[in-house]
C-alpha positions in Angstrom: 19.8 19.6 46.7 19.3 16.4 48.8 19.2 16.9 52.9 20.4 14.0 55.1 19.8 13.7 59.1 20.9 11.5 61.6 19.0 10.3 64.7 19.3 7.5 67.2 18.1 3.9 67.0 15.4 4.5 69.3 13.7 7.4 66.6 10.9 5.4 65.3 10.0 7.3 61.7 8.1 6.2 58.1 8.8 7.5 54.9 6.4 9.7 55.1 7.6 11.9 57.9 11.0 11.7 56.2 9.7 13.0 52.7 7.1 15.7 55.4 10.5 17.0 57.0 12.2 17.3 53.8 15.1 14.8 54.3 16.0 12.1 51.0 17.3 10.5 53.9 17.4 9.8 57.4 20.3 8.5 58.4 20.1 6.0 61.6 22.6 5.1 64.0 23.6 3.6 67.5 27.1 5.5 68.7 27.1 3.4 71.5 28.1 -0.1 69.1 28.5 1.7 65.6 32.5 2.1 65.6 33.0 4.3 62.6 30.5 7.2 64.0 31.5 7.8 68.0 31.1 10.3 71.1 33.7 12.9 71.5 33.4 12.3 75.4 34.4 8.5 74.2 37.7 7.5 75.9 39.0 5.6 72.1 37.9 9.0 70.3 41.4 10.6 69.8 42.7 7.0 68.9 40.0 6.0 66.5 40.6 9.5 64.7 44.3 8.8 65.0 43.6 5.7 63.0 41.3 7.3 60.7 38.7 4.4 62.1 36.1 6.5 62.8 34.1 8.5 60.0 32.6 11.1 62.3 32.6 12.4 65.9 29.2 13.5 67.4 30.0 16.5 70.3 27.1 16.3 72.6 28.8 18.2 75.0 30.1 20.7 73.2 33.3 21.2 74.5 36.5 21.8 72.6 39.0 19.1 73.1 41.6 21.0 70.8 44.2 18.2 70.1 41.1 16.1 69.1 39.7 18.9 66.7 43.6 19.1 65.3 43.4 15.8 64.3 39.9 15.7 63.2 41.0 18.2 60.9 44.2 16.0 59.7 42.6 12.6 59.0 39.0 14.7 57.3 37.2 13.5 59.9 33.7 14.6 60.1 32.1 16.5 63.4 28.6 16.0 64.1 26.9 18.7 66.0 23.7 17.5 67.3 20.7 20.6 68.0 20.7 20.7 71.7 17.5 19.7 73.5 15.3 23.0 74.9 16.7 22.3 79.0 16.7 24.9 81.3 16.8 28.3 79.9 20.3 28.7 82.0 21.1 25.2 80.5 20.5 26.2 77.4 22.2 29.4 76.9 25.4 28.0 78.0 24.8 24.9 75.5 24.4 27.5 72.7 27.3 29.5 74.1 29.7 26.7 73.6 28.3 25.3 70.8 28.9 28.8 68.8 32.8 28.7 70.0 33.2 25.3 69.1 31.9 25.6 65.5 33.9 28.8 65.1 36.9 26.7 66.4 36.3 24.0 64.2 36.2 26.6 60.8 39.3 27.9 62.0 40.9 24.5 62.2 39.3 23.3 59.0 37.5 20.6 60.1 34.2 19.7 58.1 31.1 20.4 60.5 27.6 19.3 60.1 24.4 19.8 62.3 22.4 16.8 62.8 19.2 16.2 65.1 20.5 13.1 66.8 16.5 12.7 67.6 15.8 9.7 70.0 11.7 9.8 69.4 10.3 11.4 66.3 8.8 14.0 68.0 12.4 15.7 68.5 12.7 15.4 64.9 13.4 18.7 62.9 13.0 19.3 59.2 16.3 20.2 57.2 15.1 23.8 57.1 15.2 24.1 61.1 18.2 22.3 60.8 19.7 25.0 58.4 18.5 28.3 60.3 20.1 27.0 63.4 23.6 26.3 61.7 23.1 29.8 60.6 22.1 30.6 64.1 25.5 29.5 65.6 27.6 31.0 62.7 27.5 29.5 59.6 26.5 30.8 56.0 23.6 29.5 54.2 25.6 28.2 51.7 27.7 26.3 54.2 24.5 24.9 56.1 23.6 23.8 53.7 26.8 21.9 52.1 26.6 20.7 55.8 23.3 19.0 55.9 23.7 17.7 52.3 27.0 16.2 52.0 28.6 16.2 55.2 25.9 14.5 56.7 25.8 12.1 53.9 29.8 11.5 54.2 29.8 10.8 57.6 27.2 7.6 57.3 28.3 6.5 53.7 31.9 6.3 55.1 30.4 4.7 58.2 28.6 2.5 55.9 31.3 1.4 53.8 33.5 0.6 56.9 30.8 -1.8 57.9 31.0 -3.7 54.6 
């Protein structure tokens, strides 16, 4: 099975770490000027999912905007959960606290979630192993981690990437 990542513009990998963390690919983007792959907390989100414009939605915040996760789950758009960054213990716990309701939410309202790095330097890079313990940290099956990190993550950028065409 292949494993894909995403992680910002500013991540500055070789090949070599790729192959070393287990990834075919590494998958990198810039949510700030890509259009197809956006923020949740984006104001043109729930219009760009409306108008099935935008492949995927990265949650950074993890909160549960409902209506967008409805329709997220009506135009097969992707959501892109992102391994939050080790903060303040408090900090942390209530990032993983909300992070576990909102994937839970998004199974119930069949939307196709997938766990992504979203590293900015490559020493916040994980290997697709890490990446699949946590999904199964938050909730998920192995199985469906990894479904997640192989081909959810790989249709969120290739329909990113054939948008761009």
């Amino acid at each position: 099975m292949e494993y894909y990542d995403i992680v910002l513009s500013s991540c500055a990998y070789d090949k070599y770490t790729e192959k070393k963390l287990g990834f075919s690919k590494i998958f990198i983007i810039d949510p700030e000027h890509d259009k197809n792959i956006i923020y949740s907390s984006d104001k043109r989100a729930m219009h760009m999912v409306k108008d099935n414009s935008a492949s995927a939605v990265i949650c950074i915040d993890y909160e549960i905007d409902k209506k967008l996760v409805q329709l997220m789950g009506k135009n097969n758009t992707i959501l892109c959960i992102p391994l939050p960054s080790a903060k303040q213990r408090f900090a942390l716990s209530k990032d993983l606290y909300r992070l576990q309701n909102l994937f839970a939410y998004a199974l119930k309202s069949k939307v196709r979630t997938t766990f992504i790095s979203l590293a900015a330097s490559q020493e916040y890079m994980c290997s697709y192993m890490q990446l699949i313990e946590f999904a199964k940290f938050v909730g998920a099956t192995e199985d469906y981690a990894r479904l997640c990190i192989s081909e959810f993550t790989a249709s969120a950028f290739n329909l990113a990437e054939n948008e761009m065409k």
